[in-house]
N, C-alpha and C positions, 0 to 999 in steps of 0.2 A: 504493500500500500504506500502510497508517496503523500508526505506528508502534504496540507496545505499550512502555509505560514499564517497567522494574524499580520496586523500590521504590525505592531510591537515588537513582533518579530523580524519583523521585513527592514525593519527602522535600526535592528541591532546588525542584520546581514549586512546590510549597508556601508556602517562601520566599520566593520572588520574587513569589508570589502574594499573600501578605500583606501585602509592601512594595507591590504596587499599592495593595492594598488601604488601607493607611496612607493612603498620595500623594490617595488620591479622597477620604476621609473629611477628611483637611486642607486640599485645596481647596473643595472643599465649604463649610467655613467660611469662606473668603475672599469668595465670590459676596454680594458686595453691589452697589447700582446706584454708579456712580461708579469702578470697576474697571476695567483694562482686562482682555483676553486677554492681552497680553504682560505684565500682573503678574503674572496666574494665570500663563503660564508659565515664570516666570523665579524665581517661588515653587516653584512643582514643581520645577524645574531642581535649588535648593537642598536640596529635600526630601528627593529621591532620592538625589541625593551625599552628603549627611548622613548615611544610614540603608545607606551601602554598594551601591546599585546604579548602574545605568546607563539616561539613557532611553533605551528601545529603539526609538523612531519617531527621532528625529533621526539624520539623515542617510540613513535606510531609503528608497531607491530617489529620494535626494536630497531627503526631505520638509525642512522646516527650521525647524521646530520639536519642541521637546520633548515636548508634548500636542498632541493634537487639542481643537480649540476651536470650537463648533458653534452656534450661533444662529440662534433661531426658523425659518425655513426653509433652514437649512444645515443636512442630513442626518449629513453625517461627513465627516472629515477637513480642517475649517476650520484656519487656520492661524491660529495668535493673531500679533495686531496689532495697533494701537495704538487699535482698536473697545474705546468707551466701552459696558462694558453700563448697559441704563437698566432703569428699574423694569416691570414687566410682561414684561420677556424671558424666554424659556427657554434653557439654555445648558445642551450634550453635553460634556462632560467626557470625554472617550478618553485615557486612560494605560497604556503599557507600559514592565514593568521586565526587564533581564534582569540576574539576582543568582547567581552562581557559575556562569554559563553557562548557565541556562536562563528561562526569560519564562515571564513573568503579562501578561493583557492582560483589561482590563476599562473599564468603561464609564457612566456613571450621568446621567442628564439631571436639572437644579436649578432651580428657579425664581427671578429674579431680584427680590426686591422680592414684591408683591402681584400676581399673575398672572389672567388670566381662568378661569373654572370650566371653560372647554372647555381650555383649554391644561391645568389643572391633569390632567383628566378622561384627555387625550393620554399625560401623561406617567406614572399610576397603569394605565394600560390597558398600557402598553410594559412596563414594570417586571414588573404581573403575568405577563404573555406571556413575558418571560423564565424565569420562574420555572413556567409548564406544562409551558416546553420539558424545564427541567430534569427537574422529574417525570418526562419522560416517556424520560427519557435514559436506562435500565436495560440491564444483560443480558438479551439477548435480543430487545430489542426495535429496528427496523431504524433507521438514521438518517434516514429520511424522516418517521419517526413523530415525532421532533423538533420537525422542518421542519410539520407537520403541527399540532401543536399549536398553535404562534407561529398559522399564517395563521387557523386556526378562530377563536383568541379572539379575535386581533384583530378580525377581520371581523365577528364576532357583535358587536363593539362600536358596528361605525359607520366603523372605520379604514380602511386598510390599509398592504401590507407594501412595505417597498422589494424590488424582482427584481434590482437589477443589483450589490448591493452583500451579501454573507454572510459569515456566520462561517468559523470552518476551527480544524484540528489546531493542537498549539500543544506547544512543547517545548525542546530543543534550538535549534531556529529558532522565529520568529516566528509565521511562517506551514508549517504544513505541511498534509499531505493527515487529514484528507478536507476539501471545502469543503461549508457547510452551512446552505441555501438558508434563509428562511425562510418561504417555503411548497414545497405537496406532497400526495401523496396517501401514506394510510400506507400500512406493507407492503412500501416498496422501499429500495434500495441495501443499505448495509453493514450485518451485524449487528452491535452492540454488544457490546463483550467486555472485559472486568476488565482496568484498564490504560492503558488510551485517554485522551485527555487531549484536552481540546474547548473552544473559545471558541464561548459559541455567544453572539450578538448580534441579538435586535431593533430594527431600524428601521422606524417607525412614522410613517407620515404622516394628517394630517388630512382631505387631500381623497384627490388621485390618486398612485400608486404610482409614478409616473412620475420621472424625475427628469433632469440635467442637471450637467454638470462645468462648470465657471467657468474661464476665461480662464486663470486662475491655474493649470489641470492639475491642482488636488486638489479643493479643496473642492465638493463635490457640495452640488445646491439642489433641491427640490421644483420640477416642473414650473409648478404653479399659486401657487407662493410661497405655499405655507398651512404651516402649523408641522410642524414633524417631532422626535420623538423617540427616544433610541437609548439601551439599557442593555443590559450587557455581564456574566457571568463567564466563566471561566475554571474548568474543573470535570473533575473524574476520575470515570471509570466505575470503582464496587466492586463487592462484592458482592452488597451489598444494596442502594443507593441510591446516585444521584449526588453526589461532597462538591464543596464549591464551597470552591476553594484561594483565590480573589479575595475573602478575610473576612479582619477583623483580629480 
């Protein structure tokens, strides 16, 4: 069952949404070559404590770190370490705050330095695909039509989607119901209704949709080691359009 929020609720998502929102626009500025991931996040660390939240991935089902930290064909949930980024990287930025008891979770991929025109191409093709999802996120209209959107554009680009890894409800808890694929055909699962609160997440690979967990238990790699891209909100169904709480 997916929850519906009140508004009191929706007014706290917001929050904590912003303060994602903050956390990604401030690392964002850090991403130079000569960086590690444990700067970026031990920066966020700070960021979030400053601005009254908590990160909400540290210690979540034992991760151990603060952010997800994601490079060139690390899909999601890299774990920052003492990886030098260098010039030509792409690097997945995943932040979650929980702020008065409820989570924002979003997500933004950054170029590192001077990047190739297909990597740049990768990461403008993910970004828009989140953004059809949204559109397409209304009352009335089912949550497969979502899921629907993301695989269409993708795939009309040249992509495709990761299958083993989607978005989901998001609230009170981190993760909650419904989970949300990002491909599909439209016209199935849940209808959409004023209330709902949704992470919805593209991940976006260059060659094969395939992918692979590392030794490590987290961080997922593209089967063919070709780059991958992933951007993320955080976003309420109204009445008239989807608002996306993951903006500052």
């Amino acid at each position: 069952m997916i929850p519906i929020k009140s508004k009191q609720e929706l007014i706290k998502i917001r929050k904590a949404g912003v303060q994602v929102a903050k956390t990604l626009r401030f690392l964002k500025s850090k991403v130079v070559p000569g960086i590690t991931t444990r700067d970026l996040d031990e920066e966020a660390a700070r960021f979030i404590s400053r601005g009254g939240g908590k990160a909400a991935f540290l210690g979540y089902r034992g991760y151990p770190g603060h952010i997800c930290t994601s490079i060139n064909e690390e899909v999601v949930h890299g774990i920052p370490c003492g990886r030098i980024l260098r010039d030509g990287d792409i690097i997945s930025l995943d932040v979650g705050v929980e702020y008065e008891g409820y989570f924002g979770d979003a997500a933004i991929t950054v170029p590192v330095g001077k990047v190739s025109a297909e990597a740049q191409r990768l990461i403008d093709v993910t970004r828009e695909a989140l953004y059809k999802a949204i559109d397409a996120a209304r009352i009335g209209n089912h949550l497969s039509d979502v899921s629907c959107a993301v695989q269409q554009y993708v795939e009309a680009a040249g992509f495709s989607v990761v299958r083993e890894f989607v978005g989901h409800g998001i609230g009170a808890h981190l993760h909650e119901e419904p989970q949300i694929p990002n491909y599909g055909v439209p016209g199935n699962g849940v209808v959409l209704e004023a209330g709902m609160v949704l992470a919805i997440e593209p991940m976006v690979n260059a060659g094969t949709w395939k992918v692979e967990v590392l030794s490590d238990g987290w961080t997922a790699v593209t089967k063919d080691k070709k780059l991958s891209a992933h951007f993320e909100h955080t976003i309420g169904i109204t009445k008239d359009k989807a608002e996306i709480f993951t903006t500052a």
